[in-house]
C-alpha positions, 0 to 999 in steps of 0.5 A: 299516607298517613303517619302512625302515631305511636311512642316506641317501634318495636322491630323483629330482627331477621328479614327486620333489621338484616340478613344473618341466614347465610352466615347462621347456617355456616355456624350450626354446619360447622357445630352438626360437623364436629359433633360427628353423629351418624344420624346427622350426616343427611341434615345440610343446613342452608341459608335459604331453609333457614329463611322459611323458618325464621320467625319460628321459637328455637325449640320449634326450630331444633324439632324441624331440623333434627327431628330424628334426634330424641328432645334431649339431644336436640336441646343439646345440640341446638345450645350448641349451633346458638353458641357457635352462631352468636359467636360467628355472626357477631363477627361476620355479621349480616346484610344490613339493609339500604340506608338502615342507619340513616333511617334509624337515626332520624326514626329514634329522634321522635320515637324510642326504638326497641328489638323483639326477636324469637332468637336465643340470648346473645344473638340481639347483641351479637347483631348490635355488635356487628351494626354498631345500631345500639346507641339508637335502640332503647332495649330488646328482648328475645325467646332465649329470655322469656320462653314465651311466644313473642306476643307474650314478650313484647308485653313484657319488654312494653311493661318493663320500659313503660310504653305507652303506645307502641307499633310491631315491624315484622316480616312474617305471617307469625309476627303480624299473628303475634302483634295482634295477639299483643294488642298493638299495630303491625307494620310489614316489612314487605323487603323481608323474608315473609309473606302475609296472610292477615293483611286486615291487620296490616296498618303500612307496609315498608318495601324497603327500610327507609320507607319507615320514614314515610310512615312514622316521621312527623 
């Protein structure tokens, strides 16, 4: 394989960097079940539903699962399940993945490693609080902070931190479509929660996290 010459990796974080799903959906049941709104009581919330909807931004996320509530309502109680959410994950965390620390530390010796997620603020830093990954990532940037789709956001975080060539890691069909959108090389984490369909954007895929290691270090 030949290495991928590129300054800074940008990862994504769920089905990236770990496995929060199980967890989150314990968080939003405990915030839908005390709200107790009548119109919720068919909305269940599993781990699994929420991995065939990561990668999508929060607003899409409240409309897929609350759609019976008007955007008003949705807005509300989604600030509510983020609220519940950071809080719960950033102490019960999630499943990192085989040799993620190892791999981080040697990938950051020759590249400067950042976070690009479609998550709300607070949820990056609950999963740096968790892993105890900060020292190793140089910044992040997230939906919660911009409001924008995620290629617009990597634009801004590669501005802000002067990038000067940098590659996306992601596991779904949205972030391969994002980093081209961007303008810059996508790498599939092939261990995560998504399948691709633009492979011709493809330049290596990872079936697991130490993989990285065959594809960026010199």
């Amino acid at each position: 394989m030949n290495k991928i010459n590129a300054e800074s990796i940008i990862f994504d974080l769920d089905g990236t960097l770990w496995d929060s799903a199980d967890n989150v959906a314990e968080a939003w049941s405990i915030a839908i079940e005390e709200l107790d709104i009548d119109r919720l009581d068919e909305v269940r919330i599993t781990g699994d539903e929420l991995r065939s909807t990561m990668g999508m931004t929060m607003d899409a996320l409240a409309q897929h699962f609350f759609p019976m509530l008007s955007k008003d309502s949705q807005k509300r109680l989604l600030n509510r399940c983020m609220k519940y959410e950071n809080e719960y994950v950033a102490e019960h965390g999630g499943i990192i993945y085989s040799r993620e620390e190892e791999t981080l530390k040697k990938l950051v010796q020759d590249h400067r490693l950042f976070i690009v997620s479609n998550c709300q603020c607070g949820y990056i830093e609950a999963f740096l609080k968790f892993s105890g990954f900060g020292k190793y990532f140089s910044g992040y940037s997230c939906w919660g902070d911009t409001g924008a789709q995620k290629s617009m956001t990597i634009r801004l975080l590669m501005k802000k931190y002067s990038c000067k060539s940098a590659v996306y890691v992601g596991d779904t069909d949205g972030d391969c479509q994002e980093a081209r959108r961007a303008d810059i090389p996508f790498v599939h984490a092939a261990y995560g929660f998504g399948e691709i369909s633009c492979m011709e954007s493809v330049i290596a895929s990872a079936d697991s996290f130490s993989s990285y290691l065959d594809i960026f270090m010199k």
